[in-house]
SELOTOR-732253 format. One line per field, with one value per atom (N, C-alpha, C): chain; atom name; x, y, z. Coordinates in steps of 0.2 Angstrom, whole numbers. Atoms other than C-alpha are relative to their C-alpha. Layout:
<atoms>
chaine = [A_...]
atome = [CA_...]
X = [X_...]
Y = [Y_...]
Z = [Z_...]
</atoms>
This chain:
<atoms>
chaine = [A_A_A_A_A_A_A_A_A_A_A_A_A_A_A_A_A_A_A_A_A_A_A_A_A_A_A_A_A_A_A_A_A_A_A_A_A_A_A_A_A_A_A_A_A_A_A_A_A_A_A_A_A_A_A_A_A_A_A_A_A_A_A_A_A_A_A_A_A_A_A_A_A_A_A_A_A_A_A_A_A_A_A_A_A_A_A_A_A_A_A_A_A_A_A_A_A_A_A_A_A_A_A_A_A_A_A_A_A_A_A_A_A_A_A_A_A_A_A_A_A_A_A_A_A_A_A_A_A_A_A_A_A_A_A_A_A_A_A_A_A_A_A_A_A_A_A_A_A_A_A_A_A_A_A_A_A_A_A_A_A_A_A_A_A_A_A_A_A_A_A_A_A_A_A_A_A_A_A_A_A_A_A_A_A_A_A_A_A_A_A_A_A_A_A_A_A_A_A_A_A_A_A_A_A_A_A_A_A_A_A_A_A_A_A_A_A_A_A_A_A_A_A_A_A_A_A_A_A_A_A_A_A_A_A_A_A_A_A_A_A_A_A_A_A_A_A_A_A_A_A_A_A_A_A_A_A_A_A_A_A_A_A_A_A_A_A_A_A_A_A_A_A_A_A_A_A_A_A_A_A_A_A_A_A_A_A_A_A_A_A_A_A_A_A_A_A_A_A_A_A_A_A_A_A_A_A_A_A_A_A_A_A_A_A_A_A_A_A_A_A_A_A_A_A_A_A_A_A_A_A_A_A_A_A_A_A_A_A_A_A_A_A_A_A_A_A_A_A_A_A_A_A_A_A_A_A_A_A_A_A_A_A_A_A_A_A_A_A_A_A_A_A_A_A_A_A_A_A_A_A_A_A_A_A_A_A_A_A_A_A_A_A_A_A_A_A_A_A_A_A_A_A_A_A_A_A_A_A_A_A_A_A_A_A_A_A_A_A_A_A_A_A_A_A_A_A_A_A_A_A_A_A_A_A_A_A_A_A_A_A_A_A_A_A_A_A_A_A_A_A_A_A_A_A_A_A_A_A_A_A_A_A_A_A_A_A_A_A_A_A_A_A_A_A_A_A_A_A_A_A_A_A_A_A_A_A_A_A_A_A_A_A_A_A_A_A_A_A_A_A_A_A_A_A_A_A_A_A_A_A_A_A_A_A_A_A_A_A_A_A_A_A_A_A_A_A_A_A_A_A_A_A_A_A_A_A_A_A_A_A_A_A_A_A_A_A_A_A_A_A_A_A_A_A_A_A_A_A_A_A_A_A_A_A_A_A_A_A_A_A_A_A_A_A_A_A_A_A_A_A_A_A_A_A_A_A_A_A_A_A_A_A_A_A_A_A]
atome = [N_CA_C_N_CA_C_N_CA_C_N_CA_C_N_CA_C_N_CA_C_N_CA_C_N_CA_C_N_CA_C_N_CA_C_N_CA_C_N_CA_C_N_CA_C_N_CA_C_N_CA_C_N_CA_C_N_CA_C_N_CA_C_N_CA_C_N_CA_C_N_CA_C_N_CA_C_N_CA_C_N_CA_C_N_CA_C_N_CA_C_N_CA_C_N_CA_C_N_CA_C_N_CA_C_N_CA_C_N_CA_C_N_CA_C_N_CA_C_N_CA_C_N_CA_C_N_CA_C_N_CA_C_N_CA_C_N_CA_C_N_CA_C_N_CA_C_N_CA_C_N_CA_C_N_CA_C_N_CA_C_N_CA_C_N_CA_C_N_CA_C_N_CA_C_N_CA_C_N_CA_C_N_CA_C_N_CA_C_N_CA_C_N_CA_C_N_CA_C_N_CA_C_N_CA_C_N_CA_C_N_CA_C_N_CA_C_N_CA_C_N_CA_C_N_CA_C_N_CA_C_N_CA_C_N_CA_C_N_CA_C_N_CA_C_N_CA_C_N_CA_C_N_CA_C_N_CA_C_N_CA_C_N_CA_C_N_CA_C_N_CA_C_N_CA_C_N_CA_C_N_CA_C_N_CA_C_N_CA_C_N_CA_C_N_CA_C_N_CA_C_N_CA_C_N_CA_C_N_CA_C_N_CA_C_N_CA_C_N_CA_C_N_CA_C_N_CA_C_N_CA_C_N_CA_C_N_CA_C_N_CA_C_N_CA_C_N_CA_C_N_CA_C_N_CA_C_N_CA_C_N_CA_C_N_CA_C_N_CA_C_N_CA_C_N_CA_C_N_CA_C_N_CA_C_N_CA_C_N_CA_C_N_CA_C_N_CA_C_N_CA_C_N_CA_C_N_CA_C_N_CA_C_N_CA_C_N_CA_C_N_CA_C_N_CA_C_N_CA_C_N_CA_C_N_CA_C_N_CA_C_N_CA_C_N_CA_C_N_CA_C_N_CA_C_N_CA_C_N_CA_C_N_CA_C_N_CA_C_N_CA_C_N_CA_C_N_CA_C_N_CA_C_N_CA_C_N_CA_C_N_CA_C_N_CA_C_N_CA_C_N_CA_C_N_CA_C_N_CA_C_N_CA_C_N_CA_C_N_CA_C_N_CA_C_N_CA_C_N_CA_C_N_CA_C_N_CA_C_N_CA_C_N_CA_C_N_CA_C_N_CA_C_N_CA_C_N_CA_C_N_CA_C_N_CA_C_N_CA_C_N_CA_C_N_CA_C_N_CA_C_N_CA_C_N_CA_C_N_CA_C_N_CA_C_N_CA_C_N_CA_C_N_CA_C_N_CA_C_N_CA_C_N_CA_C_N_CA_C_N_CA_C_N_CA_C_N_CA_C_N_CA_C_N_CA_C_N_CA_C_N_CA_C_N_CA_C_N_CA_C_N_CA_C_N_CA_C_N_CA_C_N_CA_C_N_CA_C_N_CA_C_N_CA_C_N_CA_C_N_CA_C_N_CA_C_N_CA_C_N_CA_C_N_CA_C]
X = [4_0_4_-3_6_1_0_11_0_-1_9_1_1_13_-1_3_5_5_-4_16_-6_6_3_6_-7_13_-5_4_-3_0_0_-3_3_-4_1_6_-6_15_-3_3_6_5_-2_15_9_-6_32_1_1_27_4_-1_34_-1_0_35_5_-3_43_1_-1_44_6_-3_56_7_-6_68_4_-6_86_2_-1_90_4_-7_108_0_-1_109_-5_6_91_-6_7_75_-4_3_65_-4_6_51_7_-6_66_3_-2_71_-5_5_54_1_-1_55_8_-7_73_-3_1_66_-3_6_51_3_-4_61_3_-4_70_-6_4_56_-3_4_47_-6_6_35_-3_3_22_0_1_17_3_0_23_-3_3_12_0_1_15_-5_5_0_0_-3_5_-9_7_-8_3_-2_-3_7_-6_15_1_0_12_6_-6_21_7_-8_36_3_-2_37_2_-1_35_8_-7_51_6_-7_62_3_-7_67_1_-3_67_-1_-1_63_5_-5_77_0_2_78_-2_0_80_-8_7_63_-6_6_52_-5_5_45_-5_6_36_0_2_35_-3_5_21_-3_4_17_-4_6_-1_-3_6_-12_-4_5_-24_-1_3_-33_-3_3_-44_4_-3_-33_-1_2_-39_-6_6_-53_3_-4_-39_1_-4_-29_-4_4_-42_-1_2_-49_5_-6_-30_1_0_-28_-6_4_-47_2_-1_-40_4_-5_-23_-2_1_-31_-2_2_-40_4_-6_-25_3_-3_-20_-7_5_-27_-3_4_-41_4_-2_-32_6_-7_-15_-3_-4_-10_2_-4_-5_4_-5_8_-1_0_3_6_-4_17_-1_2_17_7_-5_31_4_-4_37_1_-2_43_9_-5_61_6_-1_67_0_3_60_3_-7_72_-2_0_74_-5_-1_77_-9_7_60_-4_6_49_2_3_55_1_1_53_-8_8_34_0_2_34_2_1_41_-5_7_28_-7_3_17_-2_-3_21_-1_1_18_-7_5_0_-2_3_-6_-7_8_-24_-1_2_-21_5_-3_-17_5_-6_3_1_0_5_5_-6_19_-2_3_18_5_-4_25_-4_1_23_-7_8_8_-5_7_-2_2_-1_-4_3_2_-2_5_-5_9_7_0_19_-6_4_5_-2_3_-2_-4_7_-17_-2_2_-24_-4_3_-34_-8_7_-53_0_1_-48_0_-3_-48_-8_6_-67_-1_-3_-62_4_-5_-49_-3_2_-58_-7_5_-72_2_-2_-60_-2_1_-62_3_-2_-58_7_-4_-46_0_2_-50_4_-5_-34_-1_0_-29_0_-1_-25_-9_7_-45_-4_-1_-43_1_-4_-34_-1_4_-40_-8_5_-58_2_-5_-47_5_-7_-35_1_-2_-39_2_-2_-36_8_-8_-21_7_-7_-2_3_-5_8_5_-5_27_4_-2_37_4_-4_44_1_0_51_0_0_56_-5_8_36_-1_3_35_1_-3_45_0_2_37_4_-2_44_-7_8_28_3_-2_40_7_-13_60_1_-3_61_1_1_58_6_-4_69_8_-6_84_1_0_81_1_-3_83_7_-6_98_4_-7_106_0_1_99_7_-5_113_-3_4_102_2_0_108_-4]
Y = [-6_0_6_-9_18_5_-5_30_7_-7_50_3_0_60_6_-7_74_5_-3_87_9_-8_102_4_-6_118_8_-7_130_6_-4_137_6_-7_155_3_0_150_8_-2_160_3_0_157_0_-1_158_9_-6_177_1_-1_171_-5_6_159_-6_5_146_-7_7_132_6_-3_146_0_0_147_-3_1_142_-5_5_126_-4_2_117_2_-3_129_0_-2_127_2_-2_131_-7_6_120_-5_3_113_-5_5_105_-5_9_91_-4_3_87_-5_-3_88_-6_6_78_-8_7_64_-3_0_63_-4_2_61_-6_4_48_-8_7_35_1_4_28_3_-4_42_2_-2_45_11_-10_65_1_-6_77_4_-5_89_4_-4_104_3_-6_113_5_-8_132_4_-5_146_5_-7_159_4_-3_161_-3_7_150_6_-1_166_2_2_166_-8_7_148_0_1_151_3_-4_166_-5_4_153_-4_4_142_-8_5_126_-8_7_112_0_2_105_0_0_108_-9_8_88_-4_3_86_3_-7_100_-5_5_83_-3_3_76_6_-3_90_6_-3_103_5_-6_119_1_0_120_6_-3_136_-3_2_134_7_-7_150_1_-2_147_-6_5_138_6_-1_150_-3_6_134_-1_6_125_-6_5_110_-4_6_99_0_-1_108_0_2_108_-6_9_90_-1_2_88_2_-4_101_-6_3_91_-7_7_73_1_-1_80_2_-1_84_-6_5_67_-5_7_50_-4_3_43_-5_7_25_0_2_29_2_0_28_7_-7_43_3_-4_47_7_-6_63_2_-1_73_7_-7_90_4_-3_103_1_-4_109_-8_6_89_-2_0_92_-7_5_77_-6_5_65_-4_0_57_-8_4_46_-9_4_31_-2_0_34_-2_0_36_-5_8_20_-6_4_11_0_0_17_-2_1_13_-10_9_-5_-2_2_-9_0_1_-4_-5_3_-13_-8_5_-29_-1_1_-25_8_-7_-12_2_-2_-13_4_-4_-3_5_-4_11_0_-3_16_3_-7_29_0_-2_35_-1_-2_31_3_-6_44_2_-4_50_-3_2_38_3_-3_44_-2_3_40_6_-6_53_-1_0_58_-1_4_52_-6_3_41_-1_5_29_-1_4_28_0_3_17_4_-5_24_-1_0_20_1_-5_31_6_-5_43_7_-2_48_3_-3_50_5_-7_64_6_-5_72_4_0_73_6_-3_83_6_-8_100_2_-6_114_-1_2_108_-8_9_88_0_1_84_-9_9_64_-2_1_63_-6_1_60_-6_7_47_-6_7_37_-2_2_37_-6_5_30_-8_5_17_-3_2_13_-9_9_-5_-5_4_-10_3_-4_1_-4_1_-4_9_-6_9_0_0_9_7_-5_17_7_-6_35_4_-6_45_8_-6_60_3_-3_62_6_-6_71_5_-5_85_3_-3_97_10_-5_116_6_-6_131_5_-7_145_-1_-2_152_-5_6_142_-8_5_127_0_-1_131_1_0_134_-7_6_120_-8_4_109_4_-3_119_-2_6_109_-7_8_93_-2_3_82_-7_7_70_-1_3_61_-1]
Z = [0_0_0_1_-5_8_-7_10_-2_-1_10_7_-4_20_4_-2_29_8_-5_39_1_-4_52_1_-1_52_-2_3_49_6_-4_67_0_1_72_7_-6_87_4_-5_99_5_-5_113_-2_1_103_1_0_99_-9_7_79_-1_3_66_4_-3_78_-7_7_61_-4_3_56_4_-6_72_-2_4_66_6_-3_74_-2_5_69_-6_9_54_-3_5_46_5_-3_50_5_-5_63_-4_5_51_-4_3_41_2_-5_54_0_4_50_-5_5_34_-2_-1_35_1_-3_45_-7_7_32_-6_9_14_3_1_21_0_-1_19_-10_9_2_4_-1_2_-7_8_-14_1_1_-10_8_-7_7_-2_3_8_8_-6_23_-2_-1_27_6_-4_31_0_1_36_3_-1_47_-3_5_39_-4_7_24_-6_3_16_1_-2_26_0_3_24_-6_5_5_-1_2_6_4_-3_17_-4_5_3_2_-2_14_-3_5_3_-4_3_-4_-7_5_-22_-3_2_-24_3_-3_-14_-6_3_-27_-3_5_-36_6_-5_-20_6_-6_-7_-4_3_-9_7_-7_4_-2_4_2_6_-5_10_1_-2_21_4_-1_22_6_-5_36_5_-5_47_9_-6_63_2_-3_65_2_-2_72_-3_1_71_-5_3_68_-7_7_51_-4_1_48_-5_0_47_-4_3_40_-8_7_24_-3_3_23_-3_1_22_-7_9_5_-6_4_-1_-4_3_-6_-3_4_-16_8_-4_-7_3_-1_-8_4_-1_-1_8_-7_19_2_2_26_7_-7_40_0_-4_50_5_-4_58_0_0_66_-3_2_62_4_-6_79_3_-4_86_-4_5_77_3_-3_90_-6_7_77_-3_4_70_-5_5_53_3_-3_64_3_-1_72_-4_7_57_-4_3_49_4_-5_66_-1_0_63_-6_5_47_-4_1_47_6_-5_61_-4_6_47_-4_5_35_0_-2_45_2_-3_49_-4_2_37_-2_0_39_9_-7_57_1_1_62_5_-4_70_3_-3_83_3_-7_95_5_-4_112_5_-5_125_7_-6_142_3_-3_146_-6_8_127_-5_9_111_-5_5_97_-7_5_81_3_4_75_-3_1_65_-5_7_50_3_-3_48_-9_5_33_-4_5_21_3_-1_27_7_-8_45_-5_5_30_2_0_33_8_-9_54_-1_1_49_-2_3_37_5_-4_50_7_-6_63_0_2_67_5_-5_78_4_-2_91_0_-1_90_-6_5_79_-1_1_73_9_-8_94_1_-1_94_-4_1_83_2_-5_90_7_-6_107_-2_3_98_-4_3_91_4_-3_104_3_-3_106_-5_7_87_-1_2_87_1_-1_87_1_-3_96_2_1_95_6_-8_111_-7_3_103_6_-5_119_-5_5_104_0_1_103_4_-7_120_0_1_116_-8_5_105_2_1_102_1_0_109_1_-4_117_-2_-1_117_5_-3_132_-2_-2_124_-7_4_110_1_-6_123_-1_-2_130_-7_7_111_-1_3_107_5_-4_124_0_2_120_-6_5_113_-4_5_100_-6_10_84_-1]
</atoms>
């Protein structure tokens, strides 16, 4: 079965007080160790979905020219619905029949290694869905089959895939990711990556 795969990056970092997917983090931009991790799997489309800084995302430049044939920064004009309608817009973005790995922008943790641990667990059982498990929770990291495709597109407001997954958490496979827990909202938390020593 075919994988896509969907990166959330529409937010308006709030609580950063800027585009935090933009914050310079070992030499590139945050959203890029994403975005790293990402390419390194057998993926059909990437598709970031930007909104409140979708055109400084555009002037940053940070898809790889060698990625231009499968990554695709797509607006999402009404992304002040939240997350949810985020992820509901993004799933419509791709082929009904493909799979589709959800990842957010701000988890630059994440590492290669991770995403083809979820994805060979996949691969063994791909009529269910994958998730991250962290901190006592489920979340993204996450594959979810293509006929969860209608529970996505369903989400809204602040009810992202998370709410998924919980309604499903007794069919699910969930693969240990500590990386998950530690996502980027504020300066401090972007300090605090900049001391972390992670390959």
């Amino acid at each position: 079965m075919k994988l896509d795969c969907l990166i959330l990056a529409a937010g308006n970092s709030t609580r950063f007080g800027r585009c935090k997917l933009l914050a310079e983090w070992r030499g590139q931009p945050l959203i890029a160790a994403t975005l790293d991790a990402a390419s390194t799997l057998e993926i059909e489309h990437i598709k970031i979905i930007a909104g409140a800084y979708y055109q400084e995302l555009v002037a940053a430049k940070f898809i790889p020219k060698e990625l231009n044939s499968r990554v695709e920064l797509v607006e999402f004009s009404d992304w002040r619905m939240g997350m949810g309608h985020s992820l509901a817009f993004g799933i419509e973005q791709f082929a009904t029949e493909n799979a589709v790995l959800i990842l957010l922008g701000d988890q630059p943790l994440i590492s290669a290694q991770d995403l083809q641990n979820l994805r060979c667990v996949w691969n063994n059982s791909a009529e269910k869905i994958v998730c991250a498990s962290f901190g006592n929770t489920l979340g993204v990291p996450a594959i979810f089959p293509p006929q969860f495709k209608t529970e996505l597109r369903a989400c809204g407001g602040d009810r992202g895939a998370k709410s998924v997954l919980l309604r499903h958490s007794q069919i699910l496979i969930s693969v240990p990711m500590p990386h998950a827990e530690f996502d980027v909202d504020t300066p401090e938390d972007l300090d605090i990556l900049s001391q972390k020593n992670v390959v």
